[in-house]
C-alpha atoms as one frame of an Amber mdcrd trajectory, in Angstrom:
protein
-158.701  19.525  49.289-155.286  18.625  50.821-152.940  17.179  48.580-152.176
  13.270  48.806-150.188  12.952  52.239-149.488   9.544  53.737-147.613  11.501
  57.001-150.913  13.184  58.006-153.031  10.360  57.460-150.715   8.342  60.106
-150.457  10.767  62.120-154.776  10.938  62.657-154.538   7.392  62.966-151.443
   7.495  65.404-153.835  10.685  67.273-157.364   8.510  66.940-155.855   5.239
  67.974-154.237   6.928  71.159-157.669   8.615  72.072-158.958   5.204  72.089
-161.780   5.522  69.177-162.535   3.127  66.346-162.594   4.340  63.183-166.231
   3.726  62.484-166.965   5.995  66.011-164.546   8.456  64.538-166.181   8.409
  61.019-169.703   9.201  62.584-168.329  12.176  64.921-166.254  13.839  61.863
-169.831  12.950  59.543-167.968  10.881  57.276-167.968   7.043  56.386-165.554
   4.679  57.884-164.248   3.360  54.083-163.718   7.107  53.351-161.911   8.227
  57.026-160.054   4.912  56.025-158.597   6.021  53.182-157.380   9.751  54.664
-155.543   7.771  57.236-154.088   5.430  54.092-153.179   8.664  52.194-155.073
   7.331  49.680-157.742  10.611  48.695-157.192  13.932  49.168-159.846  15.699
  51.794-160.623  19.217  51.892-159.596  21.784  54.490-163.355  21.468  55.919
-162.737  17.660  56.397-159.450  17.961  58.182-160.541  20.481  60.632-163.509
  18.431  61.111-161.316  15.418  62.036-158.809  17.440  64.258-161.769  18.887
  66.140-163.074  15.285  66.370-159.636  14.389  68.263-159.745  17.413  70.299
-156.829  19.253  69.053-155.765  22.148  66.642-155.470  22.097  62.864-151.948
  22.584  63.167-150.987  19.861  65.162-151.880  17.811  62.509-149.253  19.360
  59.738-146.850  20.818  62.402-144.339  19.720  65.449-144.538  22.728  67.927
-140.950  24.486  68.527-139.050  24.247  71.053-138.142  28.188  72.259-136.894
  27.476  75.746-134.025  30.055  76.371-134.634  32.271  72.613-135.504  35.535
  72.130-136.143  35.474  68.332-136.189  32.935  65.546-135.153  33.077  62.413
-136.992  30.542  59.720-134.958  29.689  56.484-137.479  30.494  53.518-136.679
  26.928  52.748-137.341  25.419  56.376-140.879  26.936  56.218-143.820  25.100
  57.572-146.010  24.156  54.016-149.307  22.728  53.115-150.905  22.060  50.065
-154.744  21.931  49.282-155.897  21.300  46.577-155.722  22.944  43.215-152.495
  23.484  44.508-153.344  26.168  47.029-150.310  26.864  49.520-150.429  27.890
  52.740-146.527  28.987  54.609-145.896  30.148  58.168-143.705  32.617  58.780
-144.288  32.739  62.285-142.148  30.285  64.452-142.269  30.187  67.710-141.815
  31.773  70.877-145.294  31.576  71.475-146.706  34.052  69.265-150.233  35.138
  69.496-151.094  35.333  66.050-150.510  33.578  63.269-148.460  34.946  60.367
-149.247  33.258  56.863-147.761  33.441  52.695-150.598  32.151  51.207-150.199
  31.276  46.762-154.103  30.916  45.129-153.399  29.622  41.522-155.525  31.245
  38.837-159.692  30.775  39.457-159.035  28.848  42.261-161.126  28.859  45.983
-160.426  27.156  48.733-163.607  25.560  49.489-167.203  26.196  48.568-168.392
  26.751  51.910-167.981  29.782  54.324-165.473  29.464  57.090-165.861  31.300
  60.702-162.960  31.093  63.966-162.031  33.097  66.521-160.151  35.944  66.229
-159.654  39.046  63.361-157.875  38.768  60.262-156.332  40.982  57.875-154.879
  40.660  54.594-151.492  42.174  51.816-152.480  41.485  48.437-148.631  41.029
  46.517-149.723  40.516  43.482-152.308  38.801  41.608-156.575  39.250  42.481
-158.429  38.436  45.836-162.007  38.088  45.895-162.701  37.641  49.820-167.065
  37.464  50.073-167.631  38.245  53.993-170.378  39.205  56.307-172.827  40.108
  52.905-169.859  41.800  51.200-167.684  40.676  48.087-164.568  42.674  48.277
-161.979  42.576  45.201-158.681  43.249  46.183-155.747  44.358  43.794-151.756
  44.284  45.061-151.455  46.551  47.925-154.747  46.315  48.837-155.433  45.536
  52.644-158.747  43.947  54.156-159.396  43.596  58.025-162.090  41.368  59.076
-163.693  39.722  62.099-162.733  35.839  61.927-166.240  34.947  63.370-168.069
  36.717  60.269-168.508  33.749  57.771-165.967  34.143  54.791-164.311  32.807
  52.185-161.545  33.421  49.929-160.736  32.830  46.148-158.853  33.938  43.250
-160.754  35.317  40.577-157.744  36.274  38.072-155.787  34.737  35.000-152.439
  34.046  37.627-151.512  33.431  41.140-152.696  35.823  43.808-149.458  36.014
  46.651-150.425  37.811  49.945-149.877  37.617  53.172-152.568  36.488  55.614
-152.561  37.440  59.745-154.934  35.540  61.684-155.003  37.345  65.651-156.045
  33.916  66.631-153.926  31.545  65.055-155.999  28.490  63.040-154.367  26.876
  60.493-150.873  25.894  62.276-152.071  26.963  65.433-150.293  23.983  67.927
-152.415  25.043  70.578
């Protein structure tokens, strides 16, 4: 689940409101009930990743744009993000997800992700575009894909294919860190 977040609630009621639907016709595109679409836009419950992609794909725009303003990298060449000034969201559980990618159009999407202890992010399988590959830091990965359950330990590396159901969760007794590339971006894809 994302954590409590007034900001994006607005801003799906700023995007709905502009695309012109109610939030009962929104509720029964996204599958969910108008009292509980209601309070995500109040900031008032805390829906999971599934439920937020749901509603960005009912508005007809990326997952990103819902947590992220897109750069401006008219006239750059590179750009340098401040560990401080990165792009952050919290599910939760307290699962973080940071991009270290910043503009000038990059086609991929560069992520530090931090799984507390025995968490998952979701109990459902997740599938996109694109192939993905993961650096364990530190910590334990369990990432169950395509059939497989593959344990990862630091240093270990996984490449998948994003369109192979899959999902992701920490097994271990402290927090996995490891860096996530999607070749498609997904999560803060502005796109």
């Amino acid at each position: 689940m994302i954590s409590k977040d007034r900001n994006l609630g607005k801003k799906i009621r700023m995007i709905r409101k502009q695309n012109g639907l109610t939030l009962k016709e929104m509720a029964s595109v996204c599958g969910l009930s108008s009292a509980f679409l209601s309070q995500v836009e109040t900031g008032t419950v805390n829906p999971s990743l599934t439920t937020v992609k749901a509603i960005a794909d009912a508005l007809n725009i990326s997952l990103g744009q819902l947590f992220t303003d897109k750069p401006s990298d008219e006239g750059t060449s590179s750009y340098l993000t401040k560990s401080e000034n990165r792009k952050t969201f919290t599910v939760d559980g307290g699962i973080k997800f940071q991009l270290l990618t910043r503009g000038i159009d990059v086609p991929f999407e560069f992520l530090l992700n931090r799984f507390p202890p025995e968490s998952t992010l979701g109990e459902g399988f997740h599938t996109h575009e694109g192939t993905e590959c993961v650096l364990l830091l530190e910590g334990e990965l369990k990432v169950e894909t395509g059939g497989e359950v593959h344990h990862l330990k630091p240093g270990d590396t996984l490449t998948m294919k994003s369109s192979v159901p899959h999902r992701v969760s920490n097994p271990g007794k402290r927090e996995a860190l490891f860096v996530w590339v999607d070749s498609v971006p997904w999560i803060f894809s502005t796109k």
